[in-house]
N, C-alpha and C positions, 0 to 999 in steps of 0.2 A: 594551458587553455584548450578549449575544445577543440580549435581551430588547429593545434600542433597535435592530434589526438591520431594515432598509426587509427589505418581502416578496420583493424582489426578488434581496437577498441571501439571504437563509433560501432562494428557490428555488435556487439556485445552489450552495448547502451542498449541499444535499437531492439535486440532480443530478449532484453530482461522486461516482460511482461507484467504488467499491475493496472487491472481495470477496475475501477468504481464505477457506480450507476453512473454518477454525475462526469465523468468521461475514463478516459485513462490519463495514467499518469507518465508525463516525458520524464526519460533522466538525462542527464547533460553527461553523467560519465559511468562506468559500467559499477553499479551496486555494487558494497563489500559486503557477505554474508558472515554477521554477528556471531550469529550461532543459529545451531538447528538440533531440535531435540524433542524427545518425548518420554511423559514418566509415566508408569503404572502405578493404580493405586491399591491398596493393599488393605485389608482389615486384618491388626494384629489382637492375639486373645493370650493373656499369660496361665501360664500353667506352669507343674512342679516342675518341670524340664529346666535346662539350661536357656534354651530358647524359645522365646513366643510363638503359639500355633497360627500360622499366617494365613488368611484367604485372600485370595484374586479376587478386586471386582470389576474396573471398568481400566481400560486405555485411559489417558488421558489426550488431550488433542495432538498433534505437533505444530509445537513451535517455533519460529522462523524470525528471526532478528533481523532485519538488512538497515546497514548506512546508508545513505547518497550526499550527493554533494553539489552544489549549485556556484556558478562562480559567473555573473555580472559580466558580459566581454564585448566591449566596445566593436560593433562595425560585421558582427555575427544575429544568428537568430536567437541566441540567446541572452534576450534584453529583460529588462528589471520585470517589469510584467509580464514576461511568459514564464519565467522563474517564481513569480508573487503567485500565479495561476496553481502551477502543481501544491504551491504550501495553501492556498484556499483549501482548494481542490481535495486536500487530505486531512484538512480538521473537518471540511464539512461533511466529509461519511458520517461524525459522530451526530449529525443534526440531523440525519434525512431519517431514521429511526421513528418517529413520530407520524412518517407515512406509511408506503405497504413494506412489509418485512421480508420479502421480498430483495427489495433495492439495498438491503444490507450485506447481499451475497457479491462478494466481490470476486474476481478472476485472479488467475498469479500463475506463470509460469519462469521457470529460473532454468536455463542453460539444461543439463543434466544433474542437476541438486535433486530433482525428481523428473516426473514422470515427462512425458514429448505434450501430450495435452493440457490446456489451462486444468487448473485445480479449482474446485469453489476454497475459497476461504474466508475470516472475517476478521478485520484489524481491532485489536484491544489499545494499542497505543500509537501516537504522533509524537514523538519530541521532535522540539526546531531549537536550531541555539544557531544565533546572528554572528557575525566576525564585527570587531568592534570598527572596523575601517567601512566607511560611506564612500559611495560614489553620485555624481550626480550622473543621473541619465533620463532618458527621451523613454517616451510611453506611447504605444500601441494599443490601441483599445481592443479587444478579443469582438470575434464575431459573438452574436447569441445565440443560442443552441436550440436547436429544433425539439427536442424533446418534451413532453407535456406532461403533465402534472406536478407533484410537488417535486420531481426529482429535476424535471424540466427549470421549476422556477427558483432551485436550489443552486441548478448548473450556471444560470443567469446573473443572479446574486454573486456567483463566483466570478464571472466576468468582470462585473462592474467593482467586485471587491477588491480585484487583481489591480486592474486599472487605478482606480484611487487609490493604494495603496502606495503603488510605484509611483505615481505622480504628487503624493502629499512633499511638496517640498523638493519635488525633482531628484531625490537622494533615494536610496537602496544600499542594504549591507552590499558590501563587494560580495563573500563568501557564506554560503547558507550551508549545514549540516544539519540533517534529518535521522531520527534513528524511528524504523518503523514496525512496529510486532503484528506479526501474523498467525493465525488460529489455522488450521489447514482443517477442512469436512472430509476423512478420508472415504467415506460415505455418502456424499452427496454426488447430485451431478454436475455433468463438467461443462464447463466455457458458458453459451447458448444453451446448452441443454440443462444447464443447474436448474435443480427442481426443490433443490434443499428450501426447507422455508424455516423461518425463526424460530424455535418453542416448539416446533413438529418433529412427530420419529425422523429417523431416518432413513432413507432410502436403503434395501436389502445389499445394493449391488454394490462390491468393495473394490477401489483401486491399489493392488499389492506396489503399484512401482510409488505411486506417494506415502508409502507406509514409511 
């Protein structure tokens, strides 16, 4: 449990970075890194040779797998509802897309997996998978977010979804597992300063430490 967790993990939770428009995300225990990779694509042309005449054309993005793990724990901060908040909180990036394209650019930074500054990047996938054991527990309701416009009234909905969701029945899985994929902009700009926009070039300036 979190609460038996040496400081050195807690620091490590604390520093694995992942922000969406609609807030950032807490982990309860320090991310596992799935994998991390990047492929080149290639146009191949056959000829009389043994082997096909190959051309280079684009990088492809890098992508970034991470687990997390949530675990339910009686008499800590980590209660069925601030746990239900991060899994809102991470399927609704795929809804705020219908506002500015913008709010799609999400932040990430990981220990030394890459570079000291947030990265821009943008999540392609959520898996969630439940532990089949329930618990009953007690529900806090989240403040409402100051934030304004759709991204504001998206964060709110989040609130209130977290809430009712832990309180339907007073029950919550004990154990939550999340696997979550990341697009990295090796191109774009970083943290506050991303400027990357959806569907737009991109920016000239390249960061080699998240290559």
């Amino acid at each position: 449990m979190s609460a038996n967790l040496t400081q050195h993990d807690t620091n490590l939770a604390n520093s694995f970075y992942l922000e969406l428009k609609t807030g950032k995300v807490e982990f309860q225990f320090p991310p596992k890194i799935v994998s991390d990779g990047r492929k080149g694509n290639w146009r191949e042309f056959p000829t009389r040779s043994y082997e096909p005449y190959a051309v280079y054309t684009v990088a492809g993005p890098r992508v970034i797998v991470i687990h997390a793990t949530w675990i339910v724990e009686a008499g800590s901060s980590w209660s069925a509802s601030k746990i239900a908040k991060q899994l809102v909180n991470l399927r609704a990036y795929f809804m705020i897309g219908w506002g500015k394209d913008e709010d799609l650019i999400a932040k990430f930074r990981c220990w030394q997996i890459g570079g000291t500054e947030e990265q821009s990047c943008r999540l392609t996938d959520v898996n969630i998978k439940y532990s089949e054991t329930l618990v009953s527990t007690g529900v806090k309701t989240p403040a409402p977010s100051s934030m304004k416009g759709i991204a504001g009234s998206i964060a709110n909905s989040i609130a209130k979804a977290a809430s009712t969701s832990a309180s339907n029945n007073t029950t919550f899985p004990l154990k939550t597992d999340v696997t979550i994929e990341l697009r990295l902009w090796s191109q774009a700009g970083r943290g506050d300063k991303a400027i990357q926009m959806v569907d737009t070039k991109l920016d000239t300036t390249v960061f080699p430490d998240w290559y």
